[in-house]
Each structure stands twice: as C-alpha cells, then as structure tokens.
C-alpha positions as CSV (number, residue, x, y, z in Angstrom):
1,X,18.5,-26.4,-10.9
2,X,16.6,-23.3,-9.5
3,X,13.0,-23.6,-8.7
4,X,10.8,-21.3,-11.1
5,X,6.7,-20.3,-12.3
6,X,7.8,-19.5,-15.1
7,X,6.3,-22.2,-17.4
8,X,2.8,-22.3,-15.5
9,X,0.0,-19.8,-15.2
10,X,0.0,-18.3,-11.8
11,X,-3.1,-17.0,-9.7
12,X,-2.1,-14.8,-6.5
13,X,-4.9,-14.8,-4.6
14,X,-6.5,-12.8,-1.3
15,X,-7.7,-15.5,1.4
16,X,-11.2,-13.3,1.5
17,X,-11.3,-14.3,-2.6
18,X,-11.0,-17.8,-2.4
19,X,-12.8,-18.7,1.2
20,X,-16.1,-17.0,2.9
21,X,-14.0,-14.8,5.7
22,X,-16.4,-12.4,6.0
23,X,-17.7,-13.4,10.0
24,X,-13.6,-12.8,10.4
25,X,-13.1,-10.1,8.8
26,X,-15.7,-7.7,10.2
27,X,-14.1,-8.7,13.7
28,X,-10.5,-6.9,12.1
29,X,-12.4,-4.3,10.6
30,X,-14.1,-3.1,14.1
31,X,-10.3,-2.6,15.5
32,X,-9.8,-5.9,16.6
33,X,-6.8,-7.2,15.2
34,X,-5.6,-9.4,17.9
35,X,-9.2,-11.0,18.2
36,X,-9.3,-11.3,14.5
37,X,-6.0,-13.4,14.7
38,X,-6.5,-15.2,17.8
39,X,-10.5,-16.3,16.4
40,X,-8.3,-17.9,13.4
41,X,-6.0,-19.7,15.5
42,X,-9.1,-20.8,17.5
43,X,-10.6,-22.0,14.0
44,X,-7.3,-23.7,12.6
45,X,-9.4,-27.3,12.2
46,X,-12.5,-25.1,11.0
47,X,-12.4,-25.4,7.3
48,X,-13.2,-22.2,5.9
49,X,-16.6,-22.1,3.7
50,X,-15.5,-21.5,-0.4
51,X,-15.4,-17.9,-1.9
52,X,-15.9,-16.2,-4.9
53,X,-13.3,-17.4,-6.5
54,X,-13.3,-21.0,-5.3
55,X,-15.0,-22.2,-8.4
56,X,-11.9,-20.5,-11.1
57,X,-9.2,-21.8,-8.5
58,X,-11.0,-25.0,-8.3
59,X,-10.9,-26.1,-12.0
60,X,-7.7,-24.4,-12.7
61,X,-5.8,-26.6,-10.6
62,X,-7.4,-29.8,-12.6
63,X,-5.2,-28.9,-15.3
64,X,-2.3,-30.4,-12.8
65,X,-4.3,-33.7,-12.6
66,X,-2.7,-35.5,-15.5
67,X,0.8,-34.9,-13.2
68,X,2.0,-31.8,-15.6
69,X,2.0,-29.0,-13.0
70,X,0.8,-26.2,-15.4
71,X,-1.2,-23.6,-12.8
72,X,0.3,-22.4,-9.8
73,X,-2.4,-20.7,-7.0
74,X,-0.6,-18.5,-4.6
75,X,-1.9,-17.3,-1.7
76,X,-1.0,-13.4,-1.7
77,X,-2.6,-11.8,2.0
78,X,-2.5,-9.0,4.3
79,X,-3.5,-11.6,6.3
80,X,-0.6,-12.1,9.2
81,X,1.2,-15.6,9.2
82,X,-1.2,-17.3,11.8
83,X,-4.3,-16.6,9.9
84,X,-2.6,-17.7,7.4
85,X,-2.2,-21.3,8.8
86,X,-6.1,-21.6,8.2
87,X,-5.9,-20.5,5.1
88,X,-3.6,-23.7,4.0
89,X,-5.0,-26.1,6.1
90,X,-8.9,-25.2,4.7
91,X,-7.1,-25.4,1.0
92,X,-6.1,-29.0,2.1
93,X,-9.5,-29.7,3.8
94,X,-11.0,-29.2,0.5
95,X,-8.8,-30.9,-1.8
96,X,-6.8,-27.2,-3.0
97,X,-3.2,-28.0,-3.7
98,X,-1.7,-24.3,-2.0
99,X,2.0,-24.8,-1.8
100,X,2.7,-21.1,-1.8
101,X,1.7,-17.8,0.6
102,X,2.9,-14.3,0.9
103,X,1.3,-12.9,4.5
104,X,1.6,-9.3,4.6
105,X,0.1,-8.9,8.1
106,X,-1.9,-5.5,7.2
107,X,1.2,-4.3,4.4
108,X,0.4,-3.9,0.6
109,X,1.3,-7.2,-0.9
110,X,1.2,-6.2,-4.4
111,X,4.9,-5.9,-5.1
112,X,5.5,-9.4,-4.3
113,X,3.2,-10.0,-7.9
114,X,6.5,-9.4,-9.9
115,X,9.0,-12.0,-8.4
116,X,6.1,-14.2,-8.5
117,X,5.3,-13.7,-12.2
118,X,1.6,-13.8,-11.5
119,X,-1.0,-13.4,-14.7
120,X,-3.9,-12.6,-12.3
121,X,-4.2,-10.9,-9.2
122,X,-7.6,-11.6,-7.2
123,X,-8.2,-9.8,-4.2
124,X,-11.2,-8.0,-1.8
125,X,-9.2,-5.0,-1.3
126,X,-9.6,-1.9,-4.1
127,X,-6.4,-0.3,-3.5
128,X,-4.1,-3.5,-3.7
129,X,-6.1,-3.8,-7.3
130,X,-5.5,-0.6,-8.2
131,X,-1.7,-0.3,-7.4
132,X,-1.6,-4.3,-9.2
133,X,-2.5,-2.5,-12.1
134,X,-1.0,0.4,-12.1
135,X,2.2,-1.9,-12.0
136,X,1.0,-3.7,-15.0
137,X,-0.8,-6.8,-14.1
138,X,-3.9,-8.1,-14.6
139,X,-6.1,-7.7,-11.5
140,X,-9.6,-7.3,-10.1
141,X,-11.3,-6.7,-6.8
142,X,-13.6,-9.5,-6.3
143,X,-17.4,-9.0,-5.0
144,X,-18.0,-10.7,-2.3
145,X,-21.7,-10.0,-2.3
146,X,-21.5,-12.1,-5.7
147,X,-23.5,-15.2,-6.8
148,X,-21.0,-18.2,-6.8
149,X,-20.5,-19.9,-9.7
150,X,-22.6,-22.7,-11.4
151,X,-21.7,-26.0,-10.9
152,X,-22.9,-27.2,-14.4
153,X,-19.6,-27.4,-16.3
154,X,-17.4,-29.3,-14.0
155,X,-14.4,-30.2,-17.0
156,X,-15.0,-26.1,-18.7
157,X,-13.1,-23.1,-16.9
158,X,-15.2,-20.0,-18.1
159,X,-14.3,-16.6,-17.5
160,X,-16.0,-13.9,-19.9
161,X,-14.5,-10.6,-20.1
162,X,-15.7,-7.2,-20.9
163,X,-13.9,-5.6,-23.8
164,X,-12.8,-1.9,-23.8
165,X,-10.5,-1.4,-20.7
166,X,-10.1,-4.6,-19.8
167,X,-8.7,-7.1,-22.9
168,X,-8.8,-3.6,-25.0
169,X,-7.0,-0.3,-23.6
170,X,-9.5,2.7,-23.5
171,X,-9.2,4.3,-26.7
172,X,-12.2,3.7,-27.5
173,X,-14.6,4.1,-24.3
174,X,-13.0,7.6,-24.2
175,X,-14.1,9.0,-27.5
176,X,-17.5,7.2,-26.8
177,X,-17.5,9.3,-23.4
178,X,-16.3,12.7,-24.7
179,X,-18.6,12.4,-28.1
180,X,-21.2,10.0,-27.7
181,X,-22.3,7.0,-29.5
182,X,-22.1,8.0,-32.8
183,X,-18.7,9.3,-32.6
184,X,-17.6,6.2,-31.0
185,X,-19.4,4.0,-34.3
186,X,-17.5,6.2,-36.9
187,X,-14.1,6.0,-34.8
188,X,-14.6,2.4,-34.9
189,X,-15.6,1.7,-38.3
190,X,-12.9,4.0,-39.6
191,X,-10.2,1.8,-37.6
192,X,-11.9,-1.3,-37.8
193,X,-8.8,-2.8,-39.9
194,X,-6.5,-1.2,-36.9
195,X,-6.2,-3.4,-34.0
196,X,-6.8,-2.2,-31.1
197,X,-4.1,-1.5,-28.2
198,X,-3.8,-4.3,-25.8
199,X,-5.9,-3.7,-22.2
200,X,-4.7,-4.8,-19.0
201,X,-6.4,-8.3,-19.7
202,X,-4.8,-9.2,-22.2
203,X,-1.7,-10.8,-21.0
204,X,-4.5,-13.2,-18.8
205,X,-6.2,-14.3,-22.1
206,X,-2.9,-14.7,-23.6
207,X,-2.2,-17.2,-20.6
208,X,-4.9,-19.1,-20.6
209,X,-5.0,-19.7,-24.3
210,X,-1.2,-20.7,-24.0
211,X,-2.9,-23.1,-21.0
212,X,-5.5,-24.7,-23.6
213,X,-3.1,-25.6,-26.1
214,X,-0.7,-27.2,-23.4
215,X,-3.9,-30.1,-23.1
216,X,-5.1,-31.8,-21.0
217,X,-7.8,-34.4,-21.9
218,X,-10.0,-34.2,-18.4
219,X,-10.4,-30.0,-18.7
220,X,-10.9,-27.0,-21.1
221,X,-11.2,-23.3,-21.3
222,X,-13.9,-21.4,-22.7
223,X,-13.9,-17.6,-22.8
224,X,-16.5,-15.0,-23.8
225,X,-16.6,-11.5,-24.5
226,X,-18.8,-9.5,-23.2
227,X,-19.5,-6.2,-24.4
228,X,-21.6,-3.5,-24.6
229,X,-20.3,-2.9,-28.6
230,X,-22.4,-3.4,-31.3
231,X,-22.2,-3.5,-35.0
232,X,-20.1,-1.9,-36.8
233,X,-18.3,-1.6,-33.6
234,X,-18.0,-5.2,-33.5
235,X,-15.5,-5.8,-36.3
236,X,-12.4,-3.8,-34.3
237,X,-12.6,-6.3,-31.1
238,X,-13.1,-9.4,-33.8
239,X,-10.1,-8.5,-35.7
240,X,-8.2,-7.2,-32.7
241,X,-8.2,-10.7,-31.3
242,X,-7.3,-12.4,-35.0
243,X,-4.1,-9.8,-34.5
244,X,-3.0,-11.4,-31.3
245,X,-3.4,-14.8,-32.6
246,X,-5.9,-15.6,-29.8
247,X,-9.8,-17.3,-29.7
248,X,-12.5,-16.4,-27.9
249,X,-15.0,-19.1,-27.6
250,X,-18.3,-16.6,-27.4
251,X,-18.4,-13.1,-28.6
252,X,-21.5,-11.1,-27.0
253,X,-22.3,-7.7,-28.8
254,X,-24.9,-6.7,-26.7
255,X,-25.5,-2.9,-27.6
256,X,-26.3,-1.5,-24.2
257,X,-28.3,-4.3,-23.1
258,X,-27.5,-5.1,-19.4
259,X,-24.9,-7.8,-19.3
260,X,-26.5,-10.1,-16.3
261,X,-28.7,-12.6,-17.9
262,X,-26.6,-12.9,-21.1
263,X,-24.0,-13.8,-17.9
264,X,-26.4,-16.2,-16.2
265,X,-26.6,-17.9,-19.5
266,X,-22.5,-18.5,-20.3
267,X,-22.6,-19.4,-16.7
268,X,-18.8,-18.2,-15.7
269,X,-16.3,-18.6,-13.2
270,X,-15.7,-15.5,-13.3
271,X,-16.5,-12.2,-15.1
272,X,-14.2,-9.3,-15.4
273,X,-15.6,-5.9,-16.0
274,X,-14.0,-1.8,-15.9
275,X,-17.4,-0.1,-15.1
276,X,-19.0,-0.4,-11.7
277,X,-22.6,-0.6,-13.0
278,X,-22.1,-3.5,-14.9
279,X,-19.9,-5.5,-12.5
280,X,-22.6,-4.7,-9.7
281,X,-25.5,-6.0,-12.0
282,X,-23.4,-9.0,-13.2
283,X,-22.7,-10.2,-9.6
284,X,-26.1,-10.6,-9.1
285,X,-26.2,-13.8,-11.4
286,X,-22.4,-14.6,-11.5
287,X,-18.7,-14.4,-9.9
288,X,-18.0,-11.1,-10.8
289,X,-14.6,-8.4,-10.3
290,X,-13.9,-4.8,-11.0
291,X,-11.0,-4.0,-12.9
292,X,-10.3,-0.5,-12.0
293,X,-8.6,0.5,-15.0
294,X,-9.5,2.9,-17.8
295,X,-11.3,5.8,-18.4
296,X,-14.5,4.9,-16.3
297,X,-12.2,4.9,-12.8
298,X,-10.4,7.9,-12.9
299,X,-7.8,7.7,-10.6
C-alpha cells in the first residue's frame, strides 16, 4: 500500500523557522555560500539553538505520542542537502521526530507544498510566502526578531489568529479602507446573517479542529481570534465560524486596541496576522508571522 499524509496535519517548515540560524545565515547572505555550507558541515554535532517556531512544532508532534501518527513536520528549505544534515540531526538532538526534507539549495521550494499536502507553510523568506499563497495555502513569514513562546502550557497548542484576511477573505478590510469605520460597521451589520468568505487560514483552523477531535488524552488545541472588530462587527466573524462548523476557544474584539498585551495574555505558539503593524507589535510579546495576503499587502 502506498505511503500517504493524507490523514495527518502537515507542517512544511524553513530550517531558519524552527532553529536559531541566524549566525549562519548572515555568513550566506554576505556572498558566502560555500562558507555558509562548509560552517554547517563543520557544526553537524552542533545542535542548533530552537526558533520561533520550535514551540508550535514542539507540541504538535505530541499528538503522535499515544503511537497514532496524526502531524507530520516537514522540513521544506532552500537550504542545500549538507546543511540540511544539521538540520535533522539538531531535530533528533532535541527530541523532534523529522522524517521528511525537501532542500532546495537557493530554488523556490514552494511548489513542492502541493504533493506534500501541507496545511501550513512556515518560513523566513517573504517571497516563498507570498507565492505559497498565491497558490492557495496557508502560510506566513515567521519573525525572527520574535519573543519565543511561553512555556506555561506544556499539554495546550495555542495559536490565535487575526480575522479579516487571514481566517476571513478581505471583503471587509476593503470597504473599511475605501470608506472608513463607519461604512465598515453598517456593511457588517447589514450582513451579519451572511457568512463571510473563507481567508487563506481557514483551511489551517479547519485542520487543527479536525486534529482536536481525533484525541489525544496528553494534548489539546486552543485557538483565539484576534481582531481589531468590534461590536456590531462582531456578530459576522461569530456566526461565520458557526457556518463552518468550527470553535474558537477565545474571541478578542478589541476595537483598535493594540493586539500585544491582549497576546502576552493568551500566551500563543504562534500568532498569525495580514497587517505589518500589528504582526511587528505582536512579536514583541509573542511568536508572531505575517500573512501577506489581502488588501493591506498589495501585491
């Protein structure tokens, strides 16, 4: 029988999202690819430090501890195939089952996404995130500069999501950018019984509430969203989700008020957000990505 993903929620991954490459990476970036690869070989029993995203892949691969393989973390690189030895061998070092890697060496990797199946995309480089999207899957350029997630919920996954553009397409954020806030509250509350079309997110939050109701007794998800909606507003995204069948655990309605210590609070994994502003505020007090979709990032 042929081996497939296609009953588990799969993660593709940059190396610079899930380990601290930075020291590396500036050494490719000044022209130096052969020192960049050679310094990696050098390294190979140098376990790499955790990224970003460490803390999501983490606890997303303790839903595989009851011996149900449910998530599958991919390791999806322009990295070239010796760096990429590293990369496996720190995943092993820390305890980060990585069966999987596509190394690119310096090529776009984002068209491997599709035979993989992937639900999220998490990589360093913009245009790889942009062109993910573009191609219909859920993907964010992770902030390296970002806080790394709390270690205070070891048995939760928590990712919070913005709301227009990212689990909700643009419709709204648009008339809310051509006509002001007023114009976006009586758009709203006139459709309020409409839901909203699906954003790029969507299929992610699908997943993972697909992933909470497979069980497992050891881990959970909780998911917030975050937005900067307020009453009447609200009621569109709340009966959106009741449409697609799917639960958030928080709803934040925060009516302009800066995201980050509402953020700090929830204490994520991982926060998803369209607009630049927010997503460099957020990563001040959590994991934070830009999802380059939408309106706001005109392409």
């Amino acid at each position: 029988m042929p081996v497939t993903l296609g009953d588990k929620l799969v993660v593709a991954i940059s190396s610079r999202a899930l380990f601290n490459l930075e020291e590396e990476n500036r050494l490719f970036e000044s022209g130096d690819p052969e020192g960049y690869m050679r310094l990696q070989f050098e390294r190979l029993d140098v376990p790499a430090q955790p990224g970003i995203a460490y803390s999501l892949v983490q606890k997303l691969l303790r839903f595989n501890e009851d011996g149900t393989e449910r998530v599958e973390v991919v390791i999806l690189s322009r990295n070239d195939p010796v760096s990429g030895m590293r990369v496996f061998r720190s995943g092993g070092a820390a305890g980060i089952k990585l069966q999987r890697g596509v190394f690119t060496q310096g090529r776009p990797p984002y068209g491997y996404l599709r035979p993989l199946g992937a639900h999220l995309f998490l990589s360093v480089n913009a245009e790889d995130v942009r062109e993910a999207l573009n191609a219909g899957f859920p993907a964010a350029r992770v902030l390296v500069e970002s806080v790394k997630a709390s270690d205070a919920y070891p048995n939760e996954v928590r990712i919070a999501f913005d709301g227009d553009a990212v689990l909700f397409s643009d419709e709204a954020e648009r008339v809310f950018q051509a006509e002001g806030l007023d114009a976006f509250q009586l758009h709203e509350s006139s459709k309020a019984a409409l839901p909203l079309p699906g954003g790029p997110f969507k299929p992610l939050l699908a997943a993972l509430h697909r992933l909470q109701l497979a069980g497992n007794a050891q881990m959970r998800i909780r998911t917030a969203l975050v937005t900067a909606r307020s009453a009447p507003a609200h009621e569109r995204a709340i009966r959106t989700l009741m449409n697609w069948n799917i639960r958030v655990d928080e709803a934040m309605f925060l009516g302009g008020l800066p995201k980050g210590e509402f953020l700090r609070e929830f204490e994520p994994d991982f926060f998803f957000d369209d607009q630049t502003g927010h997503v460099d505020a957020a990563a001040r007090h959590v994991p934070s990505g830009h999802v380059s979709s939408g309106v706001s990032n005109p392409r």
